[in-house]
N, C-alpha and C positions, 0 to 999 in steps of 0.2 A: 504494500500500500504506500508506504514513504516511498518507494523506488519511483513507484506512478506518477508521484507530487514530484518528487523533482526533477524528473523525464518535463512532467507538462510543463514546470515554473521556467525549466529554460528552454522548451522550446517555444514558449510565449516569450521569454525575453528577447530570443535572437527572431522571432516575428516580429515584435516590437519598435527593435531595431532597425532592420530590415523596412518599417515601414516608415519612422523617420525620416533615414534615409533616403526615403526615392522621389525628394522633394526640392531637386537641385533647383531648378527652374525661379521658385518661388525665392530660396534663399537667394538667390544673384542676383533677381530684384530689389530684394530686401536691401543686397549691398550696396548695388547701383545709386540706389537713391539717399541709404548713408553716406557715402565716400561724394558723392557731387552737392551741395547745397546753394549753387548758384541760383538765380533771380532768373538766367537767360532761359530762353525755350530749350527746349531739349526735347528730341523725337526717337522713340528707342523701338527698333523691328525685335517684335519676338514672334522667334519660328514656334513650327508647330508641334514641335518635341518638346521646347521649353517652355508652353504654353500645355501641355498638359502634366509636365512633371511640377505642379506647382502656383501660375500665374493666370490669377482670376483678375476678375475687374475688382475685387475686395484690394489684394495689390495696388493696385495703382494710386497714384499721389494725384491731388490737382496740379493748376500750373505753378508752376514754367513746364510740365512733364505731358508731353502726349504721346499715343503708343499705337503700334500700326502691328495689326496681325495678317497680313494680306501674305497668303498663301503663294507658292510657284513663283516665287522671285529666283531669280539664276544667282548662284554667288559673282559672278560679272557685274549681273547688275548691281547690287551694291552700292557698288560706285558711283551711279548716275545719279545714285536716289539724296536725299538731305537728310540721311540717318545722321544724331550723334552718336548714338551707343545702337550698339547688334546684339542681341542674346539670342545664343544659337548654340548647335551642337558641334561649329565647324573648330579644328585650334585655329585655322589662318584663312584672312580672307584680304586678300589683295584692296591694298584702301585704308587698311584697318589695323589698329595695334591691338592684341589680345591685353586686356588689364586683365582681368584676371580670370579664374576657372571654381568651380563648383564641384564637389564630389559627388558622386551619386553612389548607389547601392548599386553592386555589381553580380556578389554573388556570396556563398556560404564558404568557406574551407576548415576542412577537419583538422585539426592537430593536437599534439599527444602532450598537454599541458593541462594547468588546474580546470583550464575550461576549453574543452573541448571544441566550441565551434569560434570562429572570427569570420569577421564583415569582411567581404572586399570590396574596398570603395576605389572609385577609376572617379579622371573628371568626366564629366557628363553636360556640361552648359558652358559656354566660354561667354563672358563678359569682350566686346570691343568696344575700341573704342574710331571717328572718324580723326583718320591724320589730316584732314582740314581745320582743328578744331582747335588750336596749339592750349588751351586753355583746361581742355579735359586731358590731354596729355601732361599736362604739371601736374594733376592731382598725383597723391602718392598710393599707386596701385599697387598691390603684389604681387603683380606680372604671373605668367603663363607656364606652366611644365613644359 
């Protein structure tokens, strides 16, 4: 009966875990919008990966911050568009300086220590930012793996 309870107590923890984790999206908003606190407009693409690992319209800020979810953009175009920040799943996008990256939940590994299972977390969302912008490049980002 205890073996049962603590069979289920950790595999609800490493679910638990597991479910935290798979909410990169939302967290790199969260960052986006602490790390910038300017006054100016600011227009952020979020794909459609990092729009469901996390970023609702609960997210989003008023202005200076508006946010474009418009699907089947080419990473080429990119460049035409008047994004400041890109949230997306790509590391590099021609245009764009990666600030920083998001981990997500990747998967389970077993290993032969006090507790037998670990998270594997990858990044999963990459924050850019536009190299038009010389002003969002001074903030002090933690740059990109």
């Amino acid at each position: 009966m205890l073996g049962a309870f603590v069979v289920s107590l950790g595999y609800s923890a490493v679910t638990f875990m597991a479910s935290y984790n798979n909410y990169p999206g939302g967290y790199a908003l969260k960052a986006l919008h602490e790390a910038d606190s300017s006054m100016k407009e600011r227009m952020v693409h979020i794909d459609a990966f990092t729009a469901m690992s996390g970023v609702s319209h609960f997210c989003e800020n008023e202005y200076p911050w508006r946010y474009s979810k418009e699907e089947e953009i080419s990473i080429d175009e990119f460049q035409k568009r008047n994004f400041t920040y890109l949230l997306n799943e790509h590391r590099s996008i021609s245009g764009y300086k990666c600030l920083f990256s998001v981990d997500g939940f990747s998967g389970v590994k077993l290993q032969h220590q006090i507790l037998p299972f670990s998270l594997v977390k990858e990044p999963k969302v990459f924050a850019h930012g536009n190299m038009r912008e010389p002003d969002v490049l001074s903030l002090n980002w933690l740059g990109c793996p």
